[in-house]
C-alpha positions in Angstrom: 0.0 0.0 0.0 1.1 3.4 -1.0 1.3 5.7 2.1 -1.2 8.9 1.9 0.0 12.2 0.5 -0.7 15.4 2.7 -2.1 17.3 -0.3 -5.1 14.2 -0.3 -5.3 14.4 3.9 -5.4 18.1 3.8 -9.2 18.2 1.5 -10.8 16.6 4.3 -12.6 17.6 7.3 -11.3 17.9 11.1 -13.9 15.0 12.0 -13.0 13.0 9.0 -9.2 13.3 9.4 -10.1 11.9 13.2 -11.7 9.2 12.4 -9.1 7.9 9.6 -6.2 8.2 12.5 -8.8 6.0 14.5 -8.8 3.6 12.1 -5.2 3.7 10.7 -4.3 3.3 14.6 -6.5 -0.2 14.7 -4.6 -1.8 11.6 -1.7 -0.5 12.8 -2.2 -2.5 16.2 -3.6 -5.5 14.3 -1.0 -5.5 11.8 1.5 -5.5 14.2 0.0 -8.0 16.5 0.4 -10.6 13.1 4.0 -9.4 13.0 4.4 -10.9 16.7 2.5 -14.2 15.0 4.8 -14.2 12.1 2.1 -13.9 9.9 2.8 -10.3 8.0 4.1 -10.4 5.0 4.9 -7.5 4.0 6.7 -5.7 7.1 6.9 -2.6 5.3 3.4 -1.5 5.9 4.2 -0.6 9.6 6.4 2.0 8.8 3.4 3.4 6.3 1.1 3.3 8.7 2.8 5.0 11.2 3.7 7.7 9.0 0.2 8.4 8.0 -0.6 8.2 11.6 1.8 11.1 11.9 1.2 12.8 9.2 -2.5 13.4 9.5 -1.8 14.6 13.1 0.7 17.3 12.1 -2.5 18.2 9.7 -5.0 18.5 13.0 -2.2 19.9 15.1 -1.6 22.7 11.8 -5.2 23.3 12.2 -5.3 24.4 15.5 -2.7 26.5 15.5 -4.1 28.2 12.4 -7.6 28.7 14.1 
C-alpha cells in the first residue's frame, strides 16, 4: 500500500481526518499483532502506517494553531 500524501489528507474535514487516524491506529495494532504471530508479509506497511498516523496529526495539530 502506498502511504497517503498530505495534499489528499489536507481536502478533508477535522472529524473525518479523526476518524481515519482512529482507524489507521486499529490496523496498525492488528498488523503489528500478526507481526508478533509471524504472519505479515509484507513488514513494510508498519512503517506506512505510522507515517500516516503522523502525518494526518501534524495536519490537525496545523489546524489548531491556524484557528
Amino acid at each position: 500500500m502506498k502511504p497517503r500524501k498530505a495534499q489528499d489528507l489536507r481536502e478533508l474535514t477535522d472529524q473525518e481526518l479523526m476518524n481515519l487516524v482512529e482507524e489507521t491506529q486499529e490496523t496498525l495494532a492488528n498488523q503489528r499483532f500478526q507481526n508478533e504471530l509471524k504472519q505479515l508479509q509484507d513488514t513494510a506497511y508498519l512503517k506506512i502506517l505510522k507515517s500516516d498516523i503522523a502525518r494526518m496529526k501534524s495536519i490537525l495539530n496545523e489546524r489548531k494553531v491556524n484557528a
